[in-house]
C-alpha positions as CSV (number, residue, x, y, z in Angstrom):
1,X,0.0,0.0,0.0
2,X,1.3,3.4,-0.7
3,X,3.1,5.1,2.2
4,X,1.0,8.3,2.1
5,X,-2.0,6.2,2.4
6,X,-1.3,4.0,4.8
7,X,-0.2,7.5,6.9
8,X,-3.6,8.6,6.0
9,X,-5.8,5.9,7.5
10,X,-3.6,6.1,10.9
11,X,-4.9,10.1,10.7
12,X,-8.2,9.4,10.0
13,X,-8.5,6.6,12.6
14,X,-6.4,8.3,15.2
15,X,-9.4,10.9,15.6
16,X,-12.4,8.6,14.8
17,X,-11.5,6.5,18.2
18,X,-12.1,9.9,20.0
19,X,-14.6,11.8,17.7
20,X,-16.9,9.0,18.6
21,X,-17.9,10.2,21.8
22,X,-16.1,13.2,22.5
23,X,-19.0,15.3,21.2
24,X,-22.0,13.2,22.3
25,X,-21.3,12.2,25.8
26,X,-22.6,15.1,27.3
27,X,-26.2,13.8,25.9
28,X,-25.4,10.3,27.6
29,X,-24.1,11.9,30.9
30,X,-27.1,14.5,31.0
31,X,-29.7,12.6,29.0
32,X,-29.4,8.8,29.6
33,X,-27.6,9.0,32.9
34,X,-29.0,11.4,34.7
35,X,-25.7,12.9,36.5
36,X,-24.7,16.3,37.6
37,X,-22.5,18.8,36.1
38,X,-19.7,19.2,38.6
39,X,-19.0,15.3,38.4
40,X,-19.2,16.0,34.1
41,X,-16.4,18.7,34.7
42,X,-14.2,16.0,36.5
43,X,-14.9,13.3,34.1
44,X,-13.7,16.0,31.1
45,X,-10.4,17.7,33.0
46,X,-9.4,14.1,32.7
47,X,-8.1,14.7,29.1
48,X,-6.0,17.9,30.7
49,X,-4.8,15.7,33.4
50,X,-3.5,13.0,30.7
51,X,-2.1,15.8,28.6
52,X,0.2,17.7,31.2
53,X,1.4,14.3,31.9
54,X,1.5,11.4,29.0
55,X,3.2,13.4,26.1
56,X,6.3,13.8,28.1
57,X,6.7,10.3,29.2
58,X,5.5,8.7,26.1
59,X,7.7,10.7,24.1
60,X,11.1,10.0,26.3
61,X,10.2,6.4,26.2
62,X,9.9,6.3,22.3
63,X,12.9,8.4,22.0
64,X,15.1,6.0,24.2
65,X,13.8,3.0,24.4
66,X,10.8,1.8,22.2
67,X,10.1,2.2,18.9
68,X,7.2,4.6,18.6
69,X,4.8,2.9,16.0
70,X,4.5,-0.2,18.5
71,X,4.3,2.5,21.6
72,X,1.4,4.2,19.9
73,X,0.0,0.6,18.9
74,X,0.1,-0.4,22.5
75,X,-1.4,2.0,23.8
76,X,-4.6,2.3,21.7
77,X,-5.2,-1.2,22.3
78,X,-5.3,-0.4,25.7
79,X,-7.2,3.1,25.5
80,X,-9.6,0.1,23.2
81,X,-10.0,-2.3,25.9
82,X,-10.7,0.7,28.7
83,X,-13.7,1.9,26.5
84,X,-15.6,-1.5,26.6
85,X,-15.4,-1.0,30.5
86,X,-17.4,2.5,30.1
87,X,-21.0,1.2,29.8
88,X,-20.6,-0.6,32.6
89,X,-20.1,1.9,34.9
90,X,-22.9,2.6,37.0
91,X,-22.0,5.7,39.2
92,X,-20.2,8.9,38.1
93,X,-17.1,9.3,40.6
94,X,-15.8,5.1,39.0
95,X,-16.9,7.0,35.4
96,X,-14.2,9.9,36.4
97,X,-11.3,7.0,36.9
98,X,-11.9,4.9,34.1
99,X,-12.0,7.9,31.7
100,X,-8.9,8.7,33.3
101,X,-7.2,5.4,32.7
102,X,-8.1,6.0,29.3
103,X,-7.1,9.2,28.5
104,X,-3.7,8.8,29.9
105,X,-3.8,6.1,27.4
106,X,-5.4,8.3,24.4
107,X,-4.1,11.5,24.5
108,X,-0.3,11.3,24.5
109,X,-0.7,9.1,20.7
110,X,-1.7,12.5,19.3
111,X,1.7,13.7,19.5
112,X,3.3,10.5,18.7
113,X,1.1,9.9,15.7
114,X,2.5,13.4,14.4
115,X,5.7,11.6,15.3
116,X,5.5,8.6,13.3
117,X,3.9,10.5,10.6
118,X,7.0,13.2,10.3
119,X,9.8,9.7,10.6
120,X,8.1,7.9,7.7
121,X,7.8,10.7,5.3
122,X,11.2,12.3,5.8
123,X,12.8,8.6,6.0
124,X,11.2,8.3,2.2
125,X,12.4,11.6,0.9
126,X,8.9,13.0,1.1
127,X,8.6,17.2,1.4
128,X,7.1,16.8,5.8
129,X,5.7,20.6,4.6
130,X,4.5,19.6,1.3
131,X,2.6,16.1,2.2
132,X,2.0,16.5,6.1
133,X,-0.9,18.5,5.6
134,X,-3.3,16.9,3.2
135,X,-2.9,13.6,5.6
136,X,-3.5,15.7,9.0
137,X,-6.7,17.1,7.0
138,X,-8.1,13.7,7.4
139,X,-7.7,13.6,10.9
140,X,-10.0,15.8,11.0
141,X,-12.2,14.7,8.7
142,X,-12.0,11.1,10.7
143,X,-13.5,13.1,13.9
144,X,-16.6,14.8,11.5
145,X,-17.4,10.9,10.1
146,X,-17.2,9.2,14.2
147,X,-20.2,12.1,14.8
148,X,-22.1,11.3,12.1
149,X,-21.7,7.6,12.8
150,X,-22.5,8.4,16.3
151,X,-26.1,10.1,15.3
152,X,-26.9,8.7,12.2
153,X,-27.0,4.9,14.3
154,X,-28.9,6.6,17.2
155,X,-25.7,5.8,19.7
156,X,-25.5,9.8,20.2
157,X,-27.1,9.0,23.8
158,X,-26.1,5.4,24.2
159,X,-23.4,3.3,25.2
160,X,-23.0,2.1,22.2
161,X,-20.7,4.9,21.3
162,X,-18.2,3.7,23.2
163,X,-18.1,0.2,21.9
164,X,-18.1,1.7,18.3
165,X,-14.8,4.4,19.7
166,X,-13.2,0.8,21.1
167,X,-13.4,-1.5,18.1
168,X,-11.5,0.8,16.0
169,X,-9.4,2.1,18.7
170,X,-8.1,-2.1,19.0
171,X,-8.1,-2.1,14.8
172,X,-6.1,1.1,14.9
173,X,-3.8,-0.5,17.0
174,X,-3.2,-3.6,15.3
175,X,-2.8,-1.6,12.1
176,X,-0.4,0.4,13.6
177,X,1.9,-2.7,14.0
178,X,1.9,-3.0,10.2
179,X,3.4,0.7,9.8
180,X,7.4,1.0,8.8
181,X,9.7,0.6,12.0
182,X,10.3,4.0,13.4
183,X,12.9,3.1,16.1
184,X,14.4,5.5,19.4
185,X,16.4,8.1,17.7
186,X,18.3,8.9,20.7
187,X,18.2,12.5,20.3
188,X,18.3,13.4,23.9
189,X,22.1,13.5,25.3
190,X,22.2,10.5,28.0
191,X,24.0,12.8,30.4
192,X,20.8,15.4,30.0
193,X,19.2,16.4,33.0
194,X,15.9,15.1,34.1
195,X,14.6,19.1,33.8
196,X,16.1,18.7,30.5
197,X,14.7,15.6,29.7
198,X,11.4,16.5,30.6
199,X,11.4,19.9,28.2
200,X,10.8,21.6,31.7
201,X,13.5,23.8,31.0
202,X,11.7,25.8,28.7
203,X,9.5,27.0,32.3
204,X,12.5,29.5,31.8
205,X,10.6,31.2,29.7
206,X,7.8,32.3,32.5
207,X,10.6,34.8,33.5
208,X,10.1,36.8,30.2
209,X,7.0,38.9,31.0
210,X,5.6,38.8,27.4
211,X,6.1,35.1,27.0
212,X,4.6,34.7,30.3
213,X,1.6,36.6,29.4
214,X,1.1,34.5,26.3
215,X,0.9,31.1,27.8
216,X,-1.6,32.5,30.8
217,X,-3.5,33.4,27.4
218,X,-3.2,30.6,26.3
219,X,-4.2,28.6,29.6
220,X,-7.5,30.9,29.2
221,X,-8.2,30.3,25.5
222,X,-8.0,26.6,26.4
223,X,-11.0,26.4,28.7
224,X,-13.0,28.2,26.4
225,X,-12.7,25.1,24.0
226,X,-13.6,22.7,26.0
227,X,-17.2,25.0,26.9
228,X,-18.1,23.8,23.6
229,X,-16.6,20.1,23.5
230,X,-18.5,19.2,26.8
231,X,-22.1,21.0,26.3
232,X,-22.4,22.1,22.4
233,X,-24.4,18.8,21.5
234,X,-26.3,18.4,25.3
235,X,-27.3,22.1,24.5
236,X,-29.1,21.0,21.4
237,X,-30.7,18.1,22.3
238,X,-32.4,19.8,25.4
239,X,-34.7,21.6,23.0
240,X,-36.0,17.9,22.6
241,X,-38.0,19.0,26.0
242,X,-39.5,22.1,24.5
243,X,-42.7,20.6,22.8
244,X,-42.3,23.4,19.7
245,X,-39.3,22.1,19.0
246,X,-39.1,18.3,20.1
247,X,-39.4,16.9,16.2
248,X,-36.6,19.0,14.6
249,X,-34.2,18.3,12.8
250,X,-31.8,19.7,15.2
251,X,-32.9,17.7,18.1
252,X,-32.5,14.4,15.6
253,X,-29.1,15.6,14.0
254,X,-27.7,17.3,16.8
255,X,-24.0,15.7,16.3
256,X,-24.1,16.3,12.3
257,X,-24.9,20.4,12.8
258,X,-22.2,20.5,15.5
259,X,-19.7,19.0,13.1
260,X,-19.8,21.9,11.0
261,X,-17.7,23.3,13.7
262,X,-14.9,20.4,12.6
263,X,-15.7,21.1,9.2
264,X,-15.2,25.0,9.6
265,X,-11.7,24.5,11.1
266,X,-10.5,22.4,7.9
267,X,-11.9,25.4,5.9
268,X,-9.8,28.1,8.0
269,X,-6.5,26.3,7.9
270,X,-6.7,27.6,4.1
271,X,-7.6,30.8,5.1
272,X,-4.6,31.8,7.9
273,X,-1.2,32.0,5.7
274,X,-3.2,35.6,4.0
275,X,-4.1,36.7,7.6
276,X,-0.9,36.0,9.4
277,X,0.5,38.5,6.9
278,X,-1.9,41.0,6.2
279,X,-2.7,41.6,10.2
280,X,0.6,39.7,11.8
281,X,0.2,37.1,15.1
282,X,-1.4,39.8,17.7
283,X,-4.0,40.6,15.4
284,X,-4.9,37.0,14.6
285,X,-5.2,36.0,17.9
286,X,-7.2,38.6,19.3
287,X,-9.8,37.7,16.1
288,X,-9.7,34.3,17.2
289,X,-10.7,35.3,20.6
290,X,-14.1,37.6,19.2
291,X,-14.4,34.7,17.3
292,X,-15.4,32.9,20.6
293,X,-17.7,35.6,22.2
294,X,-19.3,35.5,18.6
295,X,-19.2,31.4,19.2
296,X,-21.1,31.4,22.6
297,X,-23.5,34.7,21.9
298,X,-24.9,32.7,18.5
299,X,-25.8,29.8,21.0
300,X,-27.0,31.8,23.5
301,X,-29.9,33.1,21.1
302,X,-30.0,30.1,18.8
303,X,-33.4,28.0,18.4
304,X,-34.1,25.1,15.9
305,X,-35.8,27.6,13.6
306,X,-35.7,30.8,11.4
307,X,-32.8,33.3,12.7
308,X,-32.2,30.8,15.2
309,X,-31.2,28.1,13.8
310,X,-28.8,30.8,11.0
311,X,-27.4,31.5,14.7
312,X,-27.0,27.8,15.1
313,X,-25.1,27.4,12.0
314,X,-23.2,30.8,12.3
315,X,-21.9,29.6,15.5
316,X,-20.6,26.1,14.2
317,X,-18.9,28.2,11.2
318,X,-16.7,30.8,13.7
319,X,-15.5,27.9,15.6
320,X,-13.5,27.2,13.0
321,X,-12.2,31.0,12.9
322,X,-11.8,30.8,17.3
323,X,-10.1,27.1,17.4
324,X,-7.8,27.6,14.2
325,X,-6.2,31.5,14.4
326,X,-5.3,31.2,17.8
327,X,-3.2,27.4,18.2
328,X,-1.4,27.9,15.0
329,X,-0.4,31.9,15.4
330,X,0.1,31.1,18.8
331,X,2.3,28.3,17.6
332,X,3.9,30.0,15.1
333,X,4.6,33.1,18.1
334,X,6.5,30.4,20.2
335,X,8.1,29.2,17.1
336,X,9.5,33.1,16.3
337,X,10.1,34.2,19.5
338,X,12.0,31.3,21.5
339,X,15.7,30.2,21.0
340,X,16.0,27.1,18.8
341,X,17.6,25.3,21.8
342,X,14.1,25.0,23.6
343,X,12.0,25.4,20.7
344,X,10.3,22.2,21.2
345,X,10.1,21.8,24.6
346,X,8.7,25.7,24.4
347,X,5.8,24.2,21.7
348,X,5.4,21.4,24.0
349,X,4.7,23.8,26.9
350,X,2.0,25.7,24.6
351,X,0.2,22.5,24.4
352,X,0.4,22.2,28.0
353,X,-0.9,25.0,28.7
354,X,-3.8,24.8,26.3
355,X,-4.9,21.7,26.3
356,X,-4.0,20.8,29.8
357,X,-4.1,23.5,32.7
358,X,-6.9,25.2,30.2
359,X,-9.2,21.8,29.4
360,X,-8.8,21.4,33.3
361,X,-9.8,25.0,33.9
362,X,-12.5,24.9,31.7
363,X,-13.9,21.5,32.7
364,X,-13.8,21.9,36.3
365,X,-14.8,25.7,36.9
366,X,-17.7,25.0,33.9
367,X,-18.9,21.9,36.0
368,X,-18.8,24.0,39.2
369,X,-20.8,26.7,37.7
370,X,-23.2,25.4,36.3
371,X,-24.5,22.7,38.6
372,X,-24.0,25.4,41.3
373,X,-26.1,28.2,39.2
374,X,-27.2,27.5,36.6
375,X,-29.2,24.1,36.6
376,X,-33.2,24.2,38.0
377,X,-34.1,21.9,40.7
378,X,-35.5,19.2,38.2
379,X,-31.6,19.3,36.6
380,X,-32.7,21.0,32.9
381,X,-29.7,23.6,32.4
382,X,-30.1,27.5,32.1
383,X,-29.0,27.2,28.3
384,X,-29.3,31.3,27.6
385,X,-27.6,32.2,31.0
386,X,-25.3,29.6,30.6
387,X,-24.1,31.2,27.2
388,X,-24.1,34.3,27.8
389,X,-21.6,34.2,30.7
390,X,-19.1,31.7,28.7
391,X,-19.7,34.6,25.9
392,X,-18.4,37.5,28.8
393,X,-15.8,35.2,30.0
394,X,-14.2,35.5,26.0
395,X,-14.9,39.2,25.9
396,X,-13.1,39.9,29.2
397,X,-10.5,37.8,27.8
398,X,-10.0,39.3,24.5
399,X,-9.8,43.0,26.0
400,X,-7.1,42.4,28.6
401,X,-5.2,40.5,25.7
402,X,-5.5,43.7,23.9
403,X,-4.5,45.8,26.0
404,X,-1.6,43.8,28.0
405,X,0.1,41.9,25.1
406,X,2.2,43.9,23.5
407,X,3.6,42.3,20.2
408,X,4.9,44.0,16.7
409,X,4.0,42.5,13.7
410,X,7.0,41.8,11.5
411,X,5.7,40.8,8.0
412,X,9.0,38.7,7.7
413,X,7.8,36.5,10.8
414,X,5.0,35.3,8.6
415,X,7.1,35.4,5.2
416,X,7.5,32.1,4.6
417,X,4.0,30.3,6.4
418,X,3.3,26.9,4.9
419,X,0.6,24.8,6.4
């Protein structure tokens, strides 16, 4: 089989296994379960958790002592046979451990499928700039297909999502066994320091005001995406308890309409190279973060019909705009501002603070808040309220980013983008 496509299918698998149920088990938690929201924001920091953690340990283990394709093999088989235990658990605080256990299995193969992908192509004389992207792009498009699976079998509240995120989690793993070897490269000097093996020496860079600024940004703008990951498609199957609106198509295809939002971000990718260098990196992010105030404001006065459900759609379209200009200018910021000796471990703390202090931030003080105000007695959620503060919480965001981050565009930064 062709190298490139062989690459491809590990992309589009590696985010089918989570698309499956990343999106819809808010409906199972809320709808089918019946469990509270502070317990949900637990169960969901658990992917922070695993990604402050896993990356780092997985990665020093496939640089030094295990080559990566059976590392990332292994461990989907095991993230595979932890999501066949999920439907059987019958009370939420066991839920929170086993997602756990299977996150810190999950999340650290995203950076090590990257891994394998950038080994196999540049051990085959492939151009990693030229044919990285179109294979990533259907990673993507592997999460939009698990969410259509997910509603169009009627699994969007069931357990059965699980089971479906499991079996191909197992065959991914298997597959991945099949892939060229991509062996320890060693890279790290054995008489490195464990700060140094860890990439915890780019923590330096807390000591440079601006750079310090950016990554508490960065913690920030990561709890606003997981607002959306942990209640977009709940939100829109509650209006299955108004009786105007219990029949729409909204309510039935709740999972397809929210993966415009995935289908959005693979349309914005095209669109960042022209804005990095028209507006430079400040500029983009700060439209990334109106982006999100636009994101929850649309929900907040969406309805499945007329202007509503435009507002519906519109908000499903700017998440591409909020989730795209802000991780690859901010990428692209670390990548132009930090010495090349830390580079990496600086990207590396980026992600950290993103997806791991934020998705914890997000998860826990979104659980908190709204089981403690914003949920009626009989457990339906204040949807409107409920929006409109996520909305605020981007606003107040955006104008202290304005007005603290200082950062001069220089066109020759963003010369040379490629994505």
């Amino acid at each position: 089989m062709n190298l490139k496509l062989r690459l491809t299918i590990l992309s589009f698998l590696q985010f089918f296994v989570w698309g499956a149920w990343l999106i819809t088990i808010g409906v199972y938690w809320f709808g089918t379960k019946q469990w509270g929201g502070a317990e949900f924001g637990a169960v969901f920091s658990t992917l922070g958790i695993a990604s402050i953690v896993m990356p780092a340990l997985t990665g020093i283990i496939a640089d030094r002592w295990v080559n990566a394709e059976r590392l990332y093999g292994i461990l989907h088989i095991l993230y595979g046979m932890v999501l066949f235990m999920m439907p059987q658990v019958a009370d939420p605080g066991q839920f929170f451990w086993v997602m756990l256990a299977a996150m810190i299995f999950y999340m650290p193969t995203i950076s090590l499928s990257n891994s394998i992908a950038y080994y196999i192509l540049k051990n085959n004389n492939y151009d990693v700039v030229k044919e990285f992207p179109p294979i990533r792009v259907w990673g993507t498009i592997g999460f939009i297909v698990a969410m259509w699976v997910t509603n169009l079998t009627g699994n969007k509240a069931s357990a059965n999502q699980f089971y479906i995120a499991a079996v191909f989690a197992i065959i991914l793993g298997i597959y991945a066994f099949t892939l060229p070897k991509c062996p320890p490269q060693n890279n790290i000097p054995k008489n490195a320091s464990l700060s140094e093996k860890l990439g915890l020496n780019a923590f330096s860079l807390f000591k440079d005001y601006k750079m310090a600024l950016f990554f508490m940004f960065s913690m920030f703008l990561g709890a606003a995406l997981q607002l959306t990951n942990m209640y977009g498609d709940t939100f829109l199957s509650d209006f299955e308890k108004n009786p105007l609106y219990k029949e729409s198509s909204v309510v039935k295809y709740s999972t397809l309409i929210m993966s415009i939002s995935q289908i959005s971000e693979t349309l914005f990718i095209l669109a960042i190279p022209f804005f990095l260098k028209k507006f430079g990196i400040k500029k983009v992010m700060l439209i990334s973060m109106f982006a999100w105030v636009l994101r929850f404001l649309f929900f907040a006065y969406g309805t499945p019909e007329g202007f509503g459900l435009m507002l519906i759609i519109l908000s499903c379209v700017v998440y591409g705009m909020a989730f795209d200009f802000f991780n690859i200018s901010g990428s692209l910021f670390v990548e132009t501002t930090t010495d090349y000796k830390i580079r990496s471990s600086a990207q590396g703390l980026f992600m950290m603070m993103t997806n791991g202090f934020g998705a914890m931030l997000g998860s826990l003080g979104s659980g908190w808040l709204i089981s403690q105000y914003f949920t009626h007695e009989n457990g339906d959620k204040m949807w409107h309220e409920i929006w409109l503060i996520f909305a605020g919480y981007a606003l107040v965001i955006a104008i202290l980013f304005a007005i603290m981050f200082q950062h001069k565009h220089d066109p020759a930064d963003v010369a040379e983008v490629k994505h």
